[in-house]
N, C-alpha and C positions, 0 to 999 in steps of 0.2 A: 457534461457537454449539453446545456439545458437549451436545448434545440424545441424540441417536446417529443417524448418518449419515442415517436414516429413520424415518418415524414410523410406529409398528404401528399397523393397524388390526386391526376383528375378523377379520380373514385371517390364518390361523395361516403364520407365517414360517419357510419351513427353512433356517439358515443353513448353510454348506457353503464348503469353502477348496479351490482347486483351482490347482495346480500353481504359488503362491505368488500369486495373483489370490485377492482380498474379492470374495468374490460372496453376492448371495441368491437364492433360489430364483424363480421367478413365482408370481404371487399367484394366487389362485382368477379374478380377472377378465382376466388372460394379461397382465401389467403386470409389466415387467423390474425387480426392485428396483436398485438402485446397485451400482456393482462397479467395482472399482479395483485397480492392479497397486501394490505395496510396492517403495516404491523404497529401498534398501539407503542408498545415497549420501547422502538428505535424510535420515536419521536421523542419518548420522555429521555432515553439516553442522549441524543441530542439536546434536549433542553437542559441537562443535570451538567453540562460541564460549564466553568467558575471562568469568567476573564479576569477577575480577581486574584484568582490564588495565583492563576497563570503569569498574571503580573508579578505579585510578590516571589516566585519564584525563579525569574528572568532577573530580577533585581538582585536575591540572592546569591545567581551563579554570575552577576557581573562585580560584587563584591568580592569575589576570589582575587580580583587583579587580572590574574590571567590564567587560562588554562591549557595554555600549550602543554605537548606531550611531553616534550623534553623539561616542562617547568619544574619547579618544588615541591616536594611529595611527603616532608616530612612536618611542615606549620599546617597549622589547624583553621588557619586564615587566608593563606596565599597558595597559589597553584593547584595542579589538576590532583595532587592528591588528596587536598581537603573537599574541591569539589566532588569526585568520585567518593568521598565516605559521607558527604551529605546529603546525596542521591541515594545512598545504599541506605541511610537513615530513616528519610523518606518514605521510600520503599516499604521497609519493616513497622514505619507507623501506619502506613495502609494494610500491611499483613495483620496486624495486630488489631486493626478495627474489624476486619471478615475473619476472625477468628483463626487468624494462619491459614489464609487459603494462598498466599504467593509463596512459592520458593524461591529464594533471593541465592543467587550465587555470584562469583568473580569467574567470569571465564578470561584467561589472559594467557602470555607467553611474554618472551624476553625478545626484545626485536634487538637487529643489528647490525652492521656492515651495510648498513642500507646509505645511500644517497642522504636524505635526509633525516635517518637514527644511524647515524655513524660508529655512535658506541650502544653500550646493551642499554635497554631502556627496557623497563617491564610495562605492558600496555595493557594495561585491566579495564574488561567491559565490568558494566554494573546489570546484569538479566535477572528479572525477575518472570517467575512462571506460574500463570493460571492454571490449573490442571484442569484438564477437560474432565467430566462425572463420564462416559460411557466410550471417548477414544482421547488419550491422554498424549498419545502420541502425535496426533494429528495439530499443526501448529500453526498459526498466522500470527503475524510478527508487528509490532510498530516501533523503529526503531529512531534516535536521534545522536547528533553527533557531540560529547562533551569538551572537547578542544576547542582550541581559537590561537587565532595566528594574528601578527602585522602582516605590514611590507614585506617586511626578511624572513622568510620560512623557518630561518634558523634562529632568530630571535626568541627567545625564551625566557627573557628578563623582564621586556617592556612590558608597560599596560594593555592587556589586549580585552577587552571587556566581553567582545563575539557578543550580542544580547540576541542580536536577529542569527549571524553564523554561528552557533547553531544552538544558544542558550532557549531560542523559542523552541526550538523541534524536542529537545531536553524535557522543557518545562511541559509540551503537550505530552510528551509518552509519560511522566508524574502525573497529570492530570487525568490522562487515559485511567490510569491503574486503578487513584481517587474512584472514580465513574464504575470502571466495569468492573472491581472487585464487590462491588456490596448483587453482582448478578451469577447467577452459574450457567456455564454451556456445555453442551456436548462436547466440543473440540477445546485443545486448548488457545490460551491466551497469551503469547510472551512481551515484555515490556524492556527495551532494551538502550541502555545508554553506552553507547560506542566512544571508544578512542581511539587517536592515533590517524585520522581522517585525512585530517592535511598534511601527515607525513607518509598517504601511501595507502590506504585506505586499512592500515592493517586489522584495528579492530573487526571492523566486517571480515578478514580474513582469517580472522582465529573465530568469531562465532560460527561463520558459515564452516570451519573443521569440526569446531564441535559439533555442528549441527549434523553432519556428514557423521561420524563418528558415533553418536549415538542415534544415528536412523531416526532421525526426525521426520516427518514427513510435512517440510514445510510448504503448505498452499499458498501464502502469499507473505511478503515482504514488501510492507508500508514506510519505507524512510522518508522522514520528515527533515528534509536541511532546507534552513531559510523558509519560516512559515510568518513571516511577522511583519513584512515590510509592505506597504499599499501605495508608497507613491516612488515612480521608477528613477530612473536618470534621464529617459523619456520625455517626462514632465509631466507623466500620466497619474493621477491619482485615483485608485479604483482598491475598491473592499469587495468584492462582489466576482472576483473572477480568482482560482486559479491552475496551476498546469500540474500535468498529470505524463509522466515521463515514463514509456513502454519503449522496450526493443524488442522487433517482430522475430524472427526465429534465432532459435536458439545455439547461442556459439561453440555449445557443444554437440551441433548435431553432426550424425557423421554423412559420409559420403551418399552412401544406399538412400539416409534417411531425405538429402538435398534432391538427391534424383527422384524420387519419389513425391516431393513435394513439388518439383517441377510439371506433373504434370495434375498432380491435385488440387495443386496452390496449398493457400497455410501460410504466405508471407506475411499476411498482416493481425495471424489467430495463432499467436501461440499465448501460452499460455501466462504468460506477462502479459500481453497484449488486450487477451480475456478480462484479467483479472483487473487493466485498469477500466475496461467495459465495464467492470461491475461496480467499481468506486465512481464512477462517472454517472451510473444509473439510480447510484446509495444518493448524491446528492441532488438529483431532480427529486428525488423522491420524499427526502428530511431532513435536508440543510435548507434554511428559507434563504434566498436571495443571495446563492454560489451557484456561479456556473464555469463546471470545471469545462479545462481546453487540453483534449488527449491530444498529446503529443507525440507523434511518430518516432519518436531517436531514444537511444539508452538517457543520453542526458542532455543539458544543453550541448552547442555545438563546439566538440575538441574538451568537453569538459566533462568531469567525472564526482560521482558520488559514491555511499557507500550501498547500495542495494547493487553496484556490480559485481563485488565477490559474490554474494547469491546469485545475480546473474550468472557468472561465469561457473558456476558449479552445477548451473542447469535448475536451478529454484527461480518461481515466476517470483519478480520482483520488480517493484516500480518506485518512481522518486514522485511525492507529492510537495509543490511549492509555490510560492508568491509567482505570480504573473509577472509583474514590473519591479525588476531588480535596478538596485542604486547601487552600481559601484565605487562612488565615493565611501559607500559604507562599507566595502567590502576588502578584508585584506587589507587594512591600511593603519599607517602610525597618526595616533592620536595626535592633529594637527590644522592648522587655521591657514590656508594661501590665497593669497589675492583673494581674502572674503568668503574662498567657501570651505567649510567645514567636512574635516574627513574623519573617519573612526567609525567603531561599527556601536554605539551607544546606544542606551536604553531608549532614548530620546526617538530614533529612530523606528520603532514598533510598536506598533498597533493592537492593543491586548484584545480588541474586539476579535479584529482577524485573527489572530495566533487561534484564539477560542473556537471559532467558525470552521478551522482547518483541521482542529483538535476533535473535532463534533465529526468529524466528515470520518476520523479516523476511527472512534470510537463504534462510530453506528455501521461500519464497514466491517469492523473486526467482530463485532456482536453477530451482526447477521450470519457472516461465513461461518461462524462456531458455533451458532446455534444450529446452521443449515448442516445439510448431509456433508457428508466429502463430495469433492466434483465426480462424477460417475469414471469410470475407468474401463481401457480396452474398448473405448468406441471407435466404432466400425463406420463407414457408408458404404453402397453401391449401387448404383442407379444408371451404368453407361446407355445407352442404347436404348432406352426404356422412358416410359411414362412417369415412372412411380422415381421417388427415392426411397430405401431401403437404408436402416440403420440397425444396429445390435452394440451391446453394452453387456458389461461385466454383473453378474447379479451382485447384489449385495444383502449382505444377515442383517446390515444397520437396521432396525427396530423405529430407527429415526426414518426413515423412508418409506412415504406417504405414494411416493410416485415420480415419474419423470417428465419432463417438456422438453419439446425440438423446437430447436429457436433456427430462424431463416433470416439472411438479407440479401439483396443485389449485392452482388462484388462492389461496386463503388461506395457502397455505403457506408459510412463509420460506425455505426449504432445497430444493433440487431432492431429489426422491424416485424415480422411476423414470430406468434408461435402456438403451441398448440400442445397442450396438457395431453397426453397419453397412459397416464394410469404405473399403477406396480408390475410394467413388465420389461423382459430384456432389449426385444426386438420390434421394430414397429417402421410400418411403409406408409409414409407420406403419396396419398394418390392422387398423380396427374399434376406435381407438382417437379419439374425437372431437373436434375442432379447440375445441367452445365450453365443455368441460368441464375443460382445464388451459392453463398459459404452457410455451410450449417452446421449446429452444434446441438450437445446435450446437455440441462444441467438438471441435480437432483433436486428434488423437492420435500422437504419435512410435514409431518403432520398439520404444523401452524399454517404451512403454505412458504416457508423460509427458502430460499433458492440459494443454490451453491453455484460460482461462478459456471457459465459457460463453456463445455470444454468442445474443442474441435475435432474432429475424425482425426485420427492416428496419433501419429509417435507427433507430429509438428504443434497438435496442441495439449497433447498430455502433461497434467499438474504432476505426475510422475519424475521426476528430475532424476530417476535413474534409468529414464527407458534409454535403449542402443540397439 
């Protein structure tokens, strides 16, 4: 949301750069503006991703024919099972360049009795995994969709080429891998190519089991559908902008946890919410010339992706995509009426953008894996009082340099003030008042790396098993 990191008020602002840290001054009311260390490395990870390969590999999954779920599984040419084994291909020649640092697995299940998998259909993700060097457990996710659909949902024969649904999001989580396998992080890495999307979101619904299953502790869930298209139905043509899709509390919070937040607030901090604050902050900062637009809703409106199964199991998860959607290109049979052209073709994306989107992903998932975890069991309380008071879970992380409380006005979209407090658990903001902003904590790494935002209590906890 390339506003600029903070919003001016009538408090005249001194900017000032000091010893390679973004700082600003304090305001006339003693309010830290934002300030942040430049990390060298996330620029060059932004600059190392290929619109090239990206290309050639959008081409490749449009030469499948089709990749419906229900399609062909057993040519080596046609449908979603040649696709999925030349993903898993892929995959394994990047494992083999970082000397086997990915673990490539199939997570899948046999779907069925469904509306649109009527009979058993086996629906195989294609996850590859970065393992984190000091918490291996701890996971951020970039995932895209490998199906594609016509008109008729249940079409499974025709040519469906998908190159923008969702053959770009496909081709950036390949190109992620390309990038961020030749770097090591603390945390891990996963790279995930989903099926089954358009018939029900099931892929996302068997990783997010496994993920549940083996106590992942996933901090965020970056789905990439539709990264490739710049000029809309609209009529709009634009490379430089796009949307960033968050839903504010979380659908599994319980009762206690609602009433509680009713009078804390937390409607617009949780922790999806957060995490797309941080993707939104990754690209003022090292994407040149994107300016994302955080989006208030799970997805678009009445419409569904696959980061809601993690949604819905209580993993912060957001959907990253073009701004200006064409739906001539979307969902539709290859075909020419009164003059305009429908089909979802290669013809129609933008390898530049698809890259730019790719870049946004890359430099999001490096920093959060090299950062601490988001701090955990944060506390506030400041009623009645001058000061805010905050307390936080200690942490043995060895990666933890230190913590910062980050403040904004309630109407604010963007965290605006904050204020570096060192290696400890507890710390009271003074003269600064609890019922006047939303505030959070995030950890900080020796480089100066930050871990998303987290919000006082259970409403913004990266936790997805708190109750």
């Amino acid at each position: 949301m390339l506003k600029t990191p903070l919003k001016i008020t009538t408090t005249l602002l001194k900017f000032t750069a000091i010893a390679g840290a973004c700082t600003l001054a304090l305001s006339a009311h003693g309010e830290t503006q934002l300030q942040y260390t430049d990390q060298q490395k996330l620029h060059d990870i932004a600059s190392e991703v290929s619109a090239t390969r990206i290309g050639s590999d959008i081409q490749t999954l449009v030469d499948f024919g089709t990749r419906h779920t229900l399609s062909e599984t057993k040519s080596d040419t046609r449908g979603i099972g040649a696709a999925r084994r030349w993903i898993k291909k892929e995959l394994e020649k990047i494992s083999v360049q970082c000397g086997g640092c990915l673990e490539i697995i199939e997570v899948k299940d046999t779907i069925s009795g469904e509306k649109r998998i009527p009979n058993p259909v086996e629906v195989v993700n294609i996850v590859a995994i970065q393992r984190g060097s000091s918490e291996p457990n701890r996971m951020v996710m970039m995932s895209g969709d490998i199906d594609s659909r016509v008109s008729d949902v249940m079409d499974f024969t025709s040519d469906s080429p998908g190159a923008n649904d969702n053959a770009s999001g496909v081709a950036g989580v390949i190109e992620a891998a390309r990038v961020l396998s030749k770097y090591k992080f603390n945390g891990s890495v996963v790279y995930a190519a989903l099926s089954g999307e358009e018939q029900g979101l099931f892929g996302g619904k068997i990783l997010t089991a496994y993920a549940q299953k083996h106590n992942w502790q996933v901090h965020g869930v970056l789905n990439n559908d539709m990264i490739g298209n710049i000029t809309g139905i609209n009529g709009v043509t634009n490379n430089t902008t796009a949307r960033i899709f968050s839903e504010g509390t979380r659908v599994v919070e319980t009762k206690e946890q609602a009433n509680t937040r009713r009078f804390t607030g937390g409607e617009v901090d949780s922790a999806s919410r957060n995490l797309a604050r941080y993707i939104d902050t990754i690209a003022d900062r090292y994407i040149p010339n994107l300016d994302t637009m955080l989006v208030y809703r799970l997805d678009r409106f009445g419409r569904g992706g696959h980061h809601r199964p993690f949604n819905d199991a209580g993993f912060a998860a957001v959907r990253i995509m073009e701004t200006n959607e064409h739906y001539d290109r979307q969902h539709q049979d290859l075909r020419t009426e009164n003059g305009v052209e429908y089909g979802d073709t290669i013809e129609g994306v933008d390898f530049d953008y698809t890259a730019k989107l790719t870049s946004l992903n890359a430099v999001t998932m490096a920093s959060m894996a090299w950062a601490p975890a988001p701090p955990k069991e944060v506390k506030i309380k400041g009623a009645v009082t001058a000061d805010t008071s905050f307390s936080w879970q200690e942490s043995s992380d060895e990666n933890i340099a230190g913590y910062k409380i980050y403040w904004r006005y309630t109407s604010e979209p963007q965290w605006q003030f904050s204020k570096y407090v060192g290696k400890v658990s507890q710390y009271t903001l003074k003269n600064v008042v609890i019922d006047n902003y939303y505030f959070g904590v995030a950890s900080v790494s020796k480089d100066g790396i930050e871990s998303p935002v987290v919000f006082p209590g259970d409403v913004g906890s990266f936790d997805h098993n708190i109750k």
